[in-house]
C-alpha positions as CSV (number, residue, x, y, z in Angstrom):
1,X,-123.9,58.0,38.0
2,X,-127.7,58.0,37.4
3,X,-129.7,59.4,40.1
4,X,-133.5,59.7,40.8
5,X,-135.0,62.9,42.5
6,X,-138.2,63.6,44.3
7,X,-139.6,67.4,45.5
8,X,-141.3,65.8,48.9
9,X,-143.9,68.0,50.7
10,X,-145.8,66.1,53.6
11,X,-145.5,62.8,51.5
12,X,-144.5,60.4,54.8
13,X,-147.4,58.0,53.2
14,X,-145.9,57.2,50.1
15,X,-142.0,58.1,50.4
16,X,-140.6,55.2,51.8
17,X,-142.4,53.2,49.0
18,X,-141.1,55.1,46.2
19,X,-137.7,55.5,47.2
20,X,-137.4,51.9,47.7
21,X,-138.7,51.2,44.2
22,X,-136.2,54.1,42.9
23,X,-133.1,52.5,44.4
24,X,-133.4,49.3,42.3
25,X,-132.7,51.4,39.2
26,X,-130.5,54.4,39.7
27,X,-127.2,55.1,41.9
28,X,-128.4,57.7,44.0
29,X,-131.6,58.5,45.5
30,X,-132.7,62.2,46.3
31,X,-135.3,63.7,48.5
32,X,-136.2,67.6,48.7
33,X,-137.8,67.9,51.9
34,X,-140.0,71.1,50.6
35,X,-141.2,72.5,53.9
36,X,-143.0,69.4,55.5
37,X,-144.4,69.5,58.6
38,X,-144.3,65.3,59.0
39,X,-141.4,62.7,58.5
40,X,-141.0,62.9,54.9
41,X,-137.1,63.5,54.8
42,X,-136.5,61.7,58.2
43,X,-138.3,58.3,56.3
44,X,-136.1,59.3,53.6
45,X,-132.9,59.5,54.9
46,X,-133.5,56.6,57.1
47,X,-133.6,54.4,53.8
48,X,-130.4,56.0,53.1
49,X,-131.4,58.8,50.5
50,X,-129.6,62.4,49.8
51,X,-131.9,64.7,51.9
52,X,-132.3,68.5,51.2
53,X,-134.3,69.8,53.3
54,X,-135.6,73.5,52.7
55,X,-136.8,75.3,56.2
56,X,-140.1,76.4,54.4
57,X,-142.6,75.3,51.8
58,X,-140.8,77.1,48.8
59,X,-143.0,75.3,46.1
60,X,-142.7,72.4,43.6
61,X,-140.0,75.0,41.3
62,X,-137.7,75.5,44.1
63,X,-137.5,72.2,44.8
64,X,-136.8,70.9,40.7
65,X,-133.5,73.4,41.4
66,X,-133.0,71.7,44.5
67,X,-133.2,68.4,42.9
68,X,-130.5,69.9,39.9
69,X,-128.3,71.6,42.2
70,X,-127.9,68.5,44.5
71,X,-127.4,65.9,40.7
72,X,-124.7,68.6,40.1
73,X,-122.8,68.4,43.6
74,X,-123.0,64.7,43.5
75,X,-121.6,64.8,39.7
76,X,-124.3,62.8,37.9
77,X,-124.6,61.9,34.5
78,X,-128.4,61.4,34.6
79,X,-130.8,62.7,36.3
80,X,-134.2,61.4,36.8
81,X,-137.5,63.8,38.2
82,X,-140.2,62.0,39.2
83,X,-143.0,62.9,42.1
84,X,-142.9,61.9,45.5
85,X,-147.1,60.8,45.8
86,X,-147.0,57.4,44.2
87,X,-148.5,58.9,41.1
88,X,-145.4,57.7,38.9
89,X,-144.0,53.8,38.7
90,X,-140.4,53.9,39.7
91,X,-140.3,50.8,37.8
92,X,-140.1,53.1,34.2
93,X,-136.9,54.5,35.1
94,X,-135.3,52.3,32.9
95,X,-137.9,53.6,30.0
96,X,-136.9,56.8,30.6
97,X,-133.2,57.0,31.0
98,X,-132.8,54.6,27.7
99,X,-132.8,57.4,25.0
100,X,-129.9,59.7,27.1
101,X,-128.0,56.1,27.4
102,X,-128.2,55.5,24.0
103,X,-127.0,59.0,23.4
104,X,-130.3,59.9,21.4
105,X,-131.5,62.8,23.7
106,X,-130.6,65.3,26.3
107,X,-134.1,65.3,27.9
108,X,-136.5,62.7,28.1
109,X,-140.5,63.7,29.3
110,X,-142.7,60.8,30.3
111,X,-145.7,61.4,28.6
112,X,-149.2,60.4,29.7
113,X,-150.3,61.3,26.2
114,X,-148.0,59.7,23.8
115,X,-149.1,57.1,21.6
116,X,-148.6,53.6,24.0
117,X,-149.7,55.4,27.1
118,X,-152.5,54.2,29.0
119,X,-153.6,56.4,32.1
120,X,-157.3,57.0,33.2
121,X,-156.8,61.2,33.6
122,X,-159.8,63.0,34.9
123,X,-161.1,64.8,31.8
124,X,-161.0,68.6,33.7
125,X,-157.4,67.7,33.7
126,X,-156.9,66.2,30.7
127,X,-158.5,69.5,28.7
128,X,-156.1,72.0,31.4
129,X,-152.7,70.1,30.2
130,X,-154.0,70.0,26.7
131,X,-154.1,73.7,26.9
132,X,-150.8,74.3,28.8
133,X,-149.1,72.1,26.3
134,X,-150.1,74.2,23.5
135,X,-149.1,77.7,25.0
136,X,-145.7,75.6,26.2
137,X,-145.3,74.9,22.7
138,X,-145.9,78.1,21.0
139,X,-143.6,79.9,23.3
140,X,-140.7,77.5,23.0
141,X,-141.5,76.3,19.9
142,X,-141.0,72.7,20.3
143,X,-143.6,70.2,20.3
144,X,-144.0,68.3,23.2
145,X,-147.0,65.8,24.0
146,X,-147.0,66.4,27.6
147,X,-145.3,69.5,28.8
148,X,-146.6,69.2,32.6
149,X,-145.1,65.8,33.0
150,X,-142.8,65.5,36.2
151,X,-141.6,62.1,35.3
152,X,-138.4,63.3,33.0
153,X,-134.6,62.7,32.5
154,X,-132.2,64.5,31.9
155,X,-128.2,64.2,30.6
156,X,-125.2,65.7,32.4
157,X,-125.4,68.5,29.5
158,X,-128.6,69.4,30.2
159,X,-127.9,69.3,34.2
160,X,-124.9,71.6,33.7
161,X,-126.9,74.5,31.8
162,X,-130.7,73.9,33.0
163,X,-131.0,78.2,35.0
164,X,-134.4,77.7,36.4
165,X,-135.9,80.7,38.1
166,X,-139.5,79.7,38.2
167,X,-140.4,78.2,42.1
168,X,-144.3,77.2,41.2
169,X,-145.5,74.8,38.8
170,X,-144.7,76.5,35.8
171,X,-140.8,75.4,36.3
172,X,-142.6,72.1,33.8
173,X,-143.2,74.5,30.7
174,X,-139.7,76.5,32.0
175,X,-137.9,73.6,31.4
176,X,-138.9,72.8,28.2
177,X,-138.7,76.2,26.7
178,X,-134.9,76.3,28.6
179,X,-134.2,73.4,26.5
180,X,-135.4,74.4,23.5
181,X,-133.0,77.5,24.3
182,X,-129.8,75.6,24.7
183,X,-130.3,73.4,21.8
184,X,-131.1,70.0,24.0
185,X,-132.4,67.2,22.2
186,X,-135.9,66.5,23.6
187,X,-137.6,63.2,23.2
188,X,-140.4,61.8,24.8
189,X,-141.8,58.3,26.1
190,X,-145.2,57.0,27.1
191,X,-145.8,56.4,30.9
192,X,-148.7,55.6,33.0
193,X,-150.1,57.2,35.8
194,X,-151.7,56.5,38.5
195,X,-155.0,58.5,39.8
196,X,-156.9,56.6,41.5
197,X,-155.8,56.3,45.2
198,X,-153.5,58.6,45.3
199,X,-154.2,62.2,47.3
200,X,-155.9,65.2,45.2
201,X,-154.0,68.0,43.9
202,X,-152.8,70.1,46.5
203,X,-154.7,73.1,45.1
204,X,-157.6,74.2,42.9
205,X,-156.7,73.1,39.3
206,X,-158.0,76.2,37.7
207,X,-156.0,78.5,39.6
208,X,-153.2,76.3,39.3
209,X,-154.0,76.2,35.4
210,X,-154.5,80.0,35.5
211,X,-151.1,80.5,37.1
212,X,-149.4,78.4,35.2
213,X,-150.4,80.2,32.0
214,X,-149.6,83.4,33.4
215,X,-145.8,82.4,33.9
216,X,-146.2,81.0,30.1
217,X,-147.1,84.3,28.8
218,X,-144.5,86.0,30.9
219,X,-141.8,83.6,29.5
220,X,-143.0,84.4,25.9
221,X,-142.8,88.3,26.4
222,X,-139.3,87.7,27.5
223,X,-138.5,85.4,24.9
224,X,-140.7,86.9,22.0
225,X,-141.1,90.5,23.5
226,X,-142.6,91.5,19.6
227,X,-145.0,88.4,19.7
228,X,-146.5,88.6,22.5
229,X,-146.4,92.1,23.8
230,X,-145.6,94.6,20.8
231,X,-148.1,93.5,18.3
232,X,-151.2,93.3,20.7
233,X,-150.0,96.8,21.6
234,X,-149.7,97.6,17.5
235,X,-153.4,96.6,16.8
236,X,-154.5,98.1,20.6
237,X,-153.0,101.7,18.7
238,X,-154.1,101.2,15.8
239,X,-157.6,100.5,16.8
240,X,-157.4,103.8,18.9
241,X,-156.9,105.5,16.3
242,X,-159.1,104.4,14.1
243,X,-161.7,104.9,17.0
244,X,-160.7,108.7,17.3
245,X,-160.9,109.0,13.9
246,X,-164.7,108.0,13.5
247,X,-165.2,110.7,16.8
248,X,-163.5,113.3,14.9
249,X,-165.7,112.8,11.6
250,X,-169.4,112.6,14.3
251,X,-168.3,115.6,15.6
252,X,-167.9,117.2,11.9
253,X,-171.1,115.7,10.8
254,X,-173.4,116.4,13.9
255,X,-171.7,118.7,15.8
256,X,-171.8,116.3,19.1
257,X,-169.1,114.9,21.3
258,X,-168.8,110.3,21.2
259,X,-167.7,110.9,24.6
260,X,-167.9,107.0,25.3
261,X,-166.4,106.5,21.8
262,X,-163.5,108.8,22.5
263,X,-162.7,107.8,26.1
264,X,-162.5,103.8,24.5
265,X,-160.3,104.8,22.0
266,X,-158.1,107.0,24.4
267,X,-157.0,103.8,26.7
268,X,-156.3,101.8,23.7
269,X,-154.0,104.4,22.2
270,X,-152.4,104.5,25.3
271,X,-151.9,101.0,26.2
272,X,-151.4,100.1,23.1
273,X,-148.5,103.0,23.2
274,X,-147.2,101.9,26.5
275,X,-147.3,97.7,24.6
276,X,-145.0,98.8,22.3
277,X,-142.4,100.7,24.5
278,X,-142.6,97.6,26.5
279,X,-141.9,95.3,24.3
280,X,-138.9,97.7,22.4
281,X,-137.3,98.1,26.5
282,X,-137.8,93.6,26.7
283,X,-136.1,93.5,23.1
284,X,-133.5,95.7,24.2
285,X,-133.0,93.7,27.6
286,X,-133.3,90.6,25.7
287,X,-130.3,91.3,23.2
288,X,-128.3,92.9,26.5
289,X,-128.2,89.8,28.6
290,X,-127.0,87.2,25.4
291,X,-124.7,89.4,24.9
292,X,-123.3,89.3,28.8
């Protein structure tokens, strides 16, 4: 069974189009109803898609593991992401679900910047993704194209052991560093996108940006606690020390206390310090839970 999701929020404009589009292509159409305050899931269920509705806006994450946890109950083989706004062509499907058909890949991302895409994105955006892919990359050390892309498909492997905790935005670089985790083959396929005409983002891009790099670091402190917490932590210490050091030899020379100096190098020897314990405690953690 190959089924097509959409994460709805206040979409009533658009849905009936998409889902209509989807149904040509795929088995099964879904809709999570994230929250929304107009007919997006009545519309949706009226054209005779699987509606999960969730009582409050829980955010575009919750609503991917909506869209993973309603694939599993209705036992599908393939599952296709793809937003709700008229932003993606339900018409790629096919594209996209081609490489898990063949048996090439587990997950497939439709990428706006693959060679063979052709989309008009807004520069500020282009540079933001650009930079998300990159810290995407490095953390799950893959290398992905377009790591922010919600147009993807997945195989019945990869819907079985996709855990997703993230409920914002950053569930897009989650999923590809979860992939990279379980072994999944990822591949990916040029798509275009449409801009023009379709509504703004819902929020500010650089605090979207922002908070989407935030959850990135997190994940790579959990995943490479040493990385990205321990050795900033190593050269914080190690720069307090060296910074003590040169207050120790003033005072021997000139008899006066750096006290600017010596407070500087006192915060970096202790967060540097507390870095390191941190990152030991996330090893440790780390280790415990593969092993459980």
């Amino acid at each position: 069974m190959i089924v097509a999701a959409f994460p709805a929020f206040n979409e009533e404009r658009t849905i009936a189009k998409v889902v209509a589009r989807a149904t040509k292509h795929v088995d099964e159409v879904i809709v999570v109803d994230d929250g929304s305050s107009d007919d997006t899931g009545l519309i949706a269920e009226r054209l005779g898609a699987y509606v999960v509705r969730h009582e409050d806006n829980k955010g575009y994450g919750a609503a991917i593991r909506s869209c993973f946890s309603a694939a599993r109950d209705l036992a599908a083989n393939v599952l296709v992401t793809l937003d709700a706004d008229g932003q993606h062509d339900p018409d790629e499907i096919p594209r996209i679900i081609e490489p898990i058909l063949n048996g090439e890949s587990d997950v497939v991302i439709g990428s706006r910047f693959h060679e063979g895409s052709s989309n008009e994105i807004p520069r500020y955006r282009s540079v933001g993704m650009r930079m998300l892919n990159e810290a995407t990359n490095r953390v799950a050390r893959q290398i992905v194209t377009d790591s922010q892309s919600g147009f993807r498909a997945y195989s019945k492997k990869a819907i079985d052991s996709m855990k997703l905790y993230e409920t914002g935005m950053a569930v897009s670089s989650e999923l590809v560093i979860k992939a990279g985790d379980a072994g999944l083959r990822i591949s990916e396929v040029p798509i275009a996108v449409k801009y023009r005409g379709v509504g703004g983002p819902s929020q500010n891009p650089l605090s979207h940006g922002l908070g989407v790099l935030s959850s990135i670091v997190q994940m790579g402190a959990e995943k490479h606690p040493f990385l990205f917490v321990g050795l900033p932590g190593l050269l914080s210490a190690i720069g307090g020390i060296y910074g003590w050091l040169w207050v120790v030899e003033r005072y021997a020379v000139v008899r006066q206390l750096a006290v600017g100096m010596a407070l500087i190098s006192t915060v970096l020897l202790v967060v540097g310090v507390v870095a390191v314990n941190t990152a030991l405690i996330l090893y440790a953690f780390s280790n415990l839970s593969k092993r459980l």
